[in-house]
C-alpha positions as CSV (number, residue, x, y, z in Angstrom):
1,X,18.0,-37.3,13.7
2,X,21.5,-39.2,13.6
3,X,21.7,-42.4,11.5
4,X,24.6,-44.8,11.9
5,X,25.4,-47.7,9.7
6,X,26.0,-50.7,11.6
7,X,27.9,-53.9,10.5
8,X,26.4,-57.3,12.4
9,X,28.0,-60.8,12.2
10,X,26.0,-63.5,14.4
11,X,25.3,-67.1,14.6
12,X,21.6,-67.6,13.8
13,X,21.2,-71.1,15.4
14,X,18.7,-69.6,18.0
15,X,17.3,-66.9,16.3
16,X,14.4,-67.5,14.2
17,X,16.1,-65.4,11.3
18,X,16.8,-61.6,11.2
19,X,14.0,-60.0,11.2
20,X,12.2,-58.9,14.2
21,X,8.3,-60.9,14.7
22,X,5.8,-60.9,17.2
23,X,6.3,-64.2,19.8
24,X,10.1,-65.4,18.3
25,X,13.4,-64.5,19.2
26,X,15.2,-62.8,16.2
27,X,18.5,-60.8,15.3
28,X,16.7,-57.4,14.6
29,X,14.7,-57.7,17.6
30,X,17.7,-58.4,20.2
31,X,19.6,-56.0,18.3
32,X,17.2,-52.9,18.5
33,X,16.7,-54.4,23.0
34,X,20.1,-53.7,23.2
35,X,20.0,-50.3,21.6
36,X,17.1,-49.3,23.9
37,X,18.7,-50.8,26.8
38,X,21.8,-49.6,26.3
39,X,20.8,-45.6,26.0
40,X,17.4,-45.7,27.6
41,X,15.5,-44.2,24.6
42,X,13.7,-45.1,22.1
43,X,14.7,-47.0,19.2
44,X,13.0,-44.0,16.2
45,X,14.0,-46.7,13.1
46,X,15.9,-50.1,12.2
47,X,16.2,-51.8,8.9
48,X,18.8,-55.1,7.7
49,X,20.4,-55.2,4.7
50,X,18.2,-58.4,3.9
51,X,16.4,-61.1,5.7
52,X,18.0,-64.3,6.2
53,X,15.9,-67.2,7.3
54,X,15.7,-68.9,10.7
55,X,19.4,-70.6,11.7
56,X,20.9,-68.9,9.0
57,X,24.5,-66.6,10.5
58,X,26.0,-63.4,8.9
59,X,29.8,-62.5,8.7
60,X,28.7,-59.4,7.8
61,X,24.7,-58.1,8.0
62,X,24.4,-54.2,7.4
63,X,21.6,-52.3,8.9
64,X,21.1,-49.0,9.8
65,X,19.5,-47.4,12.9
66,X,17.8,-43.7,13.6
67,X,18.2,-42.6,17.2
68,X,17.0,-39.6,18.9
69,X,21.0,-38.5,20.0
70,X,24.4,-39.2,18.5
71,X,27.1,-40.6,20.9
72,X,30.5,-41.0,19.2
73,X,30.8,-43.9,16.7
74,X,33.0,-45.8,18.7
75,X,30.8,-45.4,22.3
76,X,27.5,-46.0,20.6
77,X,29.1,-49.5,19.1
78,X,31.0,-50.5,22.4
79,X,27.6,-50.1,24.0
80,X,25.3,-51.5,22.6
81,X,27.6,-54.8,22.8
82,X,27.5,-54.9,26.0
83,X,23.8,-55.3,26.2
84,X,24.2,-58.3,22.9
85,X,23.8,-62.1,23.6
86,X,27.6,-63.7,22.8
87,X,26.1,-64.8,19.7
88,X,25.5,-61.5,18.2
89,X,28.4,-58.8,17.7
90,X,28.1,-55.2,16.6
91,X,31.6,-54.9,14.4
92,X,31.3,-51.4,12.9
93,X,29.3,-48.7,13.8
94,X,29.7,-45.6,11.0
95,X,27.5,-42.3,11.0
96,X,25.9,-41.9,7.9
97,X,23.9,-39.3,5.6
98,X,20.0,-39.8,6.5
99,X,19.9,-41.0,2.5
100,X,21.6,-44.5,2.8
101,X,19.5,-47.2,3.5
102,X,20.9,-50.6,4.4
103,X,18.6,-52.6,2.1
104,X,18.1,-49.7,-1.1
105,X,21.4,-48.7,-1.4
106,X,22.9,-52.0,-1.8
107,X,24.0,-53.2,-4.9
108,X,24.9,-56.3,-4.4
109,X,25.2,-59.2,-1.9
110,X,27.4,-62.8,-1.5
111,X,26.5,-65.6,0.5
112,X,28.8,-68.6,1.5
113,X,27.5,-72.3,1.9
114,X,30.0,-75.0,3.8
115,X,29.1,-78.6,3.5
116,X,31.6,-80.8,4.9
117,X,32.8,-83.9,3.9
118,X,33.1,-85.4,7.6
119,X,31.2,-85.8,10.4
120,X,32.4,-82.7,12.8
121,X,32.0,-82.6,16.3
122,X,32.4,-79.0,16.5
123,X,31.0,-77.9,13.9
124,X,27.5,-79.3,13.5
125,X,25.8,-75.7,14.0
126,X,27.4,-74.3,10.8
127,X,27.8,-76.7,7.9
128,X,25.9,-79.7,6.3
129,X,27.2,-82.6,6.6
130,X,27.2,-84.7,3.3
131,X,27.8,-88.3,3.1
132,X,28.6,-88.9,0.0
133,X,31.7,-88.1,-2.6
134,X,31.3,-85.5,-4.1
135,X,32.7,-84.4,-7.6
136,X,33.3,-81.1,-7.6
137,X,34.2,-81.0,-11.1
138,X,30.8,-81.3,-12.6
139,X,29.6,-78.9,-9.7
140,X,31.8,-76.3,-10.9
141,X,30.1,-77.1,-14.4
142,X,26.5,-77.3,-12.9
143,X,27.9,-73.6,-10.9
144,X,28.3,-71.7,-14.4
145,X,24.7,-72.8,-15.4
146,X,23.1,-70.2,-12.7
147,X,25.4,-67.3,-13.6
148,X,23.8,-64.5,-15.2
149,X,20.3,-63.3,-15.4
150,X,17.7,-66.4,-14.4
151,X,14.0,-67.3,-13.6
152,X,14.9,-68.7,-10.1
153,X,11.2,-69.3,-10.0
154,X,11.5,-73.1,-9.0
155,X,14.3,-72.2,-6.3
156,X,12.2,-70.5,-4.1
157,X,9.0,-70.1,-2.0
158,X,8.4,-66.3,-3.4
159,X,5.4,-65.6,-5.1
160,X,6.3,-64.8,-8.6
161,X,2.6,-63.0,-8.8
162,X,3.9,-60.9,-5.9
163,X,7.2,-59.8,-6.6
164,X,9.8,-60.6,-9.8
165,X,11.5,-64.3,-9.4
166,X,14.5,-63.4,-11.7
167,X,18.0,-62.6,-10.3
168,X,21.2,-61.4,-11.9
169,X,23.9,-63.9,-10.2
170,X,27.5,-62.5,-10.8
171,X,29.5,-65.7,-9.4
172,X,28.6,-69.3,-8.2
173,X,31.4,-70.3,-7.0
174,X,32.3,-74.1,-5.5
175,X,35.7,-74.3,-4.0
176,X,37.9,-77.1,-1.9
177,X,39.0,-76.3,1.3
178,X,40.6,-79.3,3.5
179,X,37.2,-81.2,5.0
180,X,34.9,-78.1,3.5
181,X,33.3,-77.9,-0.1
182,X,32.4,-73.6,-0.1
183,X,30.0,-72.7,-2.4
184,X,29.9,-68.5,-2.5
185,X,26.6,-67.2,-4.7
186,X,26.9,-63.5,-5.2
187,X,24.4,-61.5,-7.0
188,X,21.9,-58.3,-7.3
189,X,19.4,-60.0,-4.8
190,X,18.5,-62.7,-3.6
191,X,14.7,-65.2,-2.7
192,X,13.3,-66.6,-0.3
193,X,15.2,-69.9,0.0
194,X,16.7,-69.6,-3.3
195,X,20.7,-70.4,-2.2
196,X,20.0,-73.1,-0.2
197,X,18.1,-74.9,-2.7
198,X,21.0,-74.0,-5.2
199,X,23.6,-75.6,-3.0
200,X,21.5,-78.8,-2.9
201,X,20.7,-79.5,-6.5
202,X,24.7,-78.6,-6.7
203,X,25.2,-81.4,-4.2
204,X,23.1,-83.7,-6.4
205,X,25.1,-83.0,-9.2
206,X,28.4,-83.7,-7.2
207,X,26.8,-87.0,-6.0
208,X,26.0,-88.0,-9.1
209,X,22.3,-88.4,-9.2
210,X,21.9,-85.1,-11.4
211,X,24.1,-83.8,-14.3
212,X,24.8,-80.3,-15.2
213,X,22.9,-79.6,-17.6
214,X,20.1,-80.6,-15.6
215,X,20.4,-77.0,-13.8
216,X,19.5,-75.3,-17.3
217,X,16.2,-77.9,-17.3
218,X,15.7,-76.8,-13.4
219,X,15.9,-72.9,-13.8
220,X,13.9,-73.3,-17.4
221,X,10.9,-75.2,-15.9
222,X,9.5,-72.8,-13.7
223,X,7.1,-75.0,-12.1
224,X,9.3,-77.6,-11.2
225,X,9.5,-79.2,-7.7
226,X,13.3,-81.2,-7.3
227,X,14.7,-78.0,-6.1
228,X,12.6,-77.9,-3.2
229,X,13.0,-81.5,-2.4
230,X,16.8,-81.0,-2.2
231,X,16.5,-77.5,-0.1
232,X,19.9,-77.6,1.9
233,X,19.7,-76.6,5.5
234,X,20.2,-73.8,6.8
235,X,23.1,-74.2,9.7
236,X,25.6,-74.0,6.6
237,X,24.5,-70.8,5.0
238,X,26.1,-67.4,6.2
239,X,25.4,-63.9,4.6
240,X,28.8,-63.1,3.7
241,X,29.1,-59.3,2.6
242,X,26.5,-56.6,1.3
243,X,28.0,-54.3,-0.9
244,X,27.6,-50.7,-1.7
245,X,28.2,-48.4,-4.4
246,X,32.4,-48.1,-5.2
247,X,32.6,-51.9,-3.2
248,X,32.8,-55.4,-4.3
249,X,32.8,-59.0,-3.2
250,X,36.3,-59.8,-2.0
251,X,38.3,-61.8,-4.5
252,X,39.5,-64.1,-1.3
253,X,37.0,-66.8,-0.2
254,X,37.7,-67.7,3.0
255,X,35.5,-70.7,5.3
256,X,33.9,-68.4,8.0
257,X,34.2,-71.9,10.4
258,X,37.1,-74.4,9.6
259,X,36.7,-78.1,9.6
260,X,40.0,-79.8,10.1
């Protein structure tokens, strides 16, 4: 039974996330429509890379799909396109062995965050707009506190009785560009929730009204609630890249929408 490896960028604004539910509208579910639609069979199997919450876009989701035939690469990705909304857009489509999976094979994953310093009228859907001046010196300070291996416990709504709450982050990273403050987090895996509610205890710090080394208080008290109170939103947030075994995160950080 073929398996292709498929590489998905979209704008979640009217999606409630990736994966496919019963009564919503998601990514997985207009993607694996398409694929039905598009060859008149059934879909045998689909499975993302990762979830990623209602509103939230990808530059690069990875998924990989069982069908009952193999068209050429090329076809089957042209294809099922033409049956996607404009906000969703097949990049790559690559045959692979029936072993990789999209989520288990990973190794690792990046997300960017844009906040802007202005008001945007263009923009709105894919950055948060922050009011106030932000010092990204101490943020790049407050930035280093989550590398590494952390109980990110208080940064998300995951069950730590149901599944581990500590993540290996590689890079936090908070960089100027023009109008945009992007914040890339990169890492083994990621919560539910857990990057947005980084980027907004970041923000705090940037604003002032936390330091630092409040983050090391943050990720130590486990049961703590600021985090959630400052949960950024999600129109900023894109899943930039999942990597596989022999890739990494690109060096270059790039916005994935620019605010002048």
């Amino acid at each position: 039974m073929p398996r292709f490896k498929l590489t998905v960028e979209y704008a979640g604004t009217r999606y409630s996330g990736w994966q496919k539910q019963p009564n919503a509208r998601t990514v997985q579910g207009e993607l694996d429509r398409a694929i039905v639609e598009a060859f008149g069979e059934v879909l045998v199997d689909s499975q993302g890379s990762g979830r990623t919450d209602a509103g939230v876009h990808a530059l690069a989701q990875v998924a990989h799909v069982d069908v009952t035939r193999a068209p050429a690469a090329e076809q089957f990705r042209r294809r099922i396109n033409d049956f996607l909304p404009a906000d969703i857009h097949v990049i790559a489509a690559v045959p692979v062995a029936r072993s990789f999976h999209a989520r288990h094979s990973a190794v690792s994953r990046s997300y960017l965050y844009q906040i802007s310093r202005r008001r945007s009228a263009f923009a709105k859907p894919f950055v948060w707009w922050v009011k106030d001046d932000l010092d990204l010196h101490v943020m790049r300070e407050a930035a280093d506190r989550f590398v590494g291996m952390h109980d990110f416990r208080a940064f998300s709504d995951d069950d730590p009785e149901q599944k581990s709450t500590k993540v290996l982050l590689d890079e936090v990273r908070v960089e100027d560009v023009g109008a945009l403050v992007v914040v890339r987090v990169a890492g083994s895996h990621f919560l539910w929730k857990m990057v947005r509610r980084m980027v907004g205890v970041l923000a705090a710090v940037g604003a002032g009204e936390l330091s630092a080394d409040d983050v090391a208080v943050l990720l130590s008290d486990g049961r703590g609630e600021v985090p959630a109170t400052l949960t950024a939103p999600s129109a900023g947030l894109f899943l930039e890249c999942v990597c596989y075994e022999g890739e990494t995160v690109p060096d270059a950080l790039a916005p994935a929408v620019t605010v002048r």
